[in-house]
N, C-alpha and C positions, 0 to 999 in steps of 0.2 A: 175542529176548533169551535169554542161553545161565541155564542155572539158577542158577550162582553170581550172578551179577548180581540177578536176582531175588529171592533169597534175602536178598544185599545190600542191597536199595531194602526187603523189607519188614525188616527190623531198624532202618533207618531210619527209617522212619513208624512206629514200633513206637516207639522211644528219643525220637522227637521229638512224641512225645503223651502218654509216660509220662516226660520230661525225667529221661532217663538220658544216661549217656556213649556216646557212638556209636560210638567205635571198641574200646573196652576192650569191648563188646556183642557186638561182631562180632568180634574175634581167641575169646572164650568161647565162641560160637557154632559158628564154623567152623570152628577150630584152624586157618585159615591165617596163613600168614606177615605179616609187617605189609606188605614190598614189596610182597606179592601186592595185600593189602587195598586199598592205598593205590594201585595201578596199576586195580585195579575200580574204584572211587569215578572215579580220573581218569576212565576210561572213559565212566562215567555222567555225569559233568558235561560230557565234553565232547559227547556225545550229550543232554544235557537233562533228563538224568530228574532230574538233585541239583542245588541250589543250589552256588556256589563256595564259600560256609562250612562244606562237606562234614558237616556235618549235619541239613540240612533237603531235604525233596525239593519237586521244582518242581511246576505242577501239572501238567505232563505226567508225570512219577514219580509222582505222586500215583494220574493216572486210569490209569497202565499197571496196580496193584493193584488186588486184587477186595478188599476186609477186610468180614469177616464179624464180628456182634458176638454175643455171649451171653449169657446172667446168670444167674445163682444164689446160692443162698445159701452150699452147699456146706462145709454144717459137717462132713459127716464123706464121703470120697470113695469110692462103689463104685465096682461097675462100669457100675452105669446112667450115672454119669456119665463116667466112660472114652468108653463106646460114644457118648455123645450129641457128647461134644466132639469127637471122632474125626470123625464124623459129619458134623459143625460146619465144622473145619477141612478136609473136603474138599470143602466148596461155595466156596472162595474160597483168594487167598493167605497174608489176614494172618489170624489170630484172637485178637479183643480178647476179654478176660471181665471181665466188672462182677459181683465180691461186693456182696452187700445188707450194708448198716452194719447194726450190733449190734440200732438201733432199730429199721430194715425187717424184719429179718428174725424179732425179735419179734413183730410184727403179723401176718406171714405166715406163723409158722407156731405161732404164742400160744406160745412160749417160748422162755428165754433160750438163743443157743445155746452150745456145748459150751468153740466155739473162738473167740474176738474175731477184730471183723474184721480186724486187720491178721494174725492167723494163717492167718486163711481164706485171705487174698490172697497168702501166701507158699507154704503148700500149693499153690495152685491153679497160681501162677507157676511150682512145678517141675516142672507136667507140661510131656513134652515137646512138644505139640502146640498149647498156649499161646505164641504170639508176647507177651503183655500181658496180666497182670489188675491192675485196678485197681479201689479201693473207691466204691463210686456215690454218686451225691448222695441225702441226705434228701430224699423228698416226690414229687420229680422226675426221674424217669427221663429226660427229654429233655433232662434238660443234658449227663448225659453221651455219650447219642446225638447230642447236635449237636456235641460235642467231638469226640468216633471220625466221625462222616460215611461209615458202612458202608454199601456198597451192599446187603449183607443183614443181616438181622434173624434168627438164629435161635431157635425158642425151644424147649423141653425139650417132653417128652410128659404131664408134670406142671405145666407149668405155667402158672398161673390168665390169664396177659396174653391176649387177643382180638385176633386178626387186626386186626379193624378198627379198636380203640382203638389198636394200634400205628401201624396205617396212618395211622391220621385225625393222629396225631401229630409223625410225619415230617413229614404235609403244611405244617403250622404253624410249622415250623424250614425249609420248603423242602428237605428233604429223598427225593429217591427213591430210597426203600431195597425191595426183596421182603421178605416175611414169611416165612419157612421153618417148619412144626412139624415137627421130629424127631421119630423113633418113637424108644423103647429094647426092645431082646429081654429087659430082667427090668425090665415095669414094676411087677412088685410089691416093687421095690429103691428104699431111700429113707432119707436119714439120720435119720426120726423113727423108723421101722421097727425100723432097725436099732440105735439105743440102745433103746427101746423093749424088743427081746426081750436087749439087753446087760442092763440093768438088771435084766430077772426073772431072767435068768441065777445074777446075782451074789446076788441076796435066795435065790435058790433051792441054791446052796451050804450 
């Protein structure tokens, strides 16, 4: 399958799990032409990968993608996480991120963060190596892992999830996904860190 086409089916399963517009996605995405667009898509339907309502993909489109999942909280973006997502998205084709809501991310890290989740999720959206982020469920992580259906799991160098409580969790939604931990080259880079020395900063003015 030539790269445009790929590129193609993952903006699809990308739009049709975060129920956006598919083709307004993909003329932003690509810059190509709509004929062009519109002649790939035919392509893929008529090869199997897309449903005929040219926005959903079949499940042969489906298993031709590798989609990697991630998550954080990501109130404020260095470059550990740069590196990490980077990282992320070149274990696979697609890359979903799941922001923790306002409440998770209190618990996780005992304070309010800087930016609400739907900030966070918009940030995070514009990087460019983010196919998808979307805000996770309260409580339960596996809902939104059974909604993405990633064949990997990756997770940060920071962060607290366990191999095997991930695993043990897939297994319960029937899911086989790989565990991935990411290293970062500054793991002493981190958004408490970093408002943390902001703040003595500004009192030290």
């Amino acid at each position: 399958m030539e790269q445009t086409q790929k590129g193609i089916l993952s903006i699809i399963y990308a739009c049709q799990i975060g129920e956006k517009d598919v083709f307004e996605t993909i003329k932003k995405k690509t810059l190509l032409s709509e004929d062009i667009i519109n002649s790939k898509i035919d392509e893929l339907i008529q090869n199997q990968f897309v449903n005929k309502d040219r926005r959903t993909l079949t499940e042969k489109g489906r298993k031709s993608l590798c989609v990697v999942l991630a998550g954080g909280v990501f109130d404020i973006i260095h470059p550990g996480h740069i590196h990490t997502l980077n990282a992320a998205k070149e274990l696979g084709d697609v890359l979903v991120v799941v922001v923790a809501t306002d409440n998770t991310a209190v618990k996780m890290k005992k304070r309010r963060p800087l930016h609400s989740q739907e900030q966070r999720q918009e940030l995070v959206n514009s990087l460019s190596m983010v196919d998808l982020c979307m805000i996770g469920q309260e409580d339960d992580i596996f809902k939104t892992v059974n909604h993405v259906r990633p064949q990997i799991i990756a997770l940060g160098y920071d962060q607290v999830h366990q191999e095997k409580f991930i695993t043990e969790g897939c297994k319960k939604i029937k899911l086989d996904a790989k565990v991935a931990r990411l290293q970062s080259p500054i793991p002493e880079s981190s958004s408490s860190k970093i408002q943390k020395e902001y703040g003595e900063s500004i009192h030290g003015i």
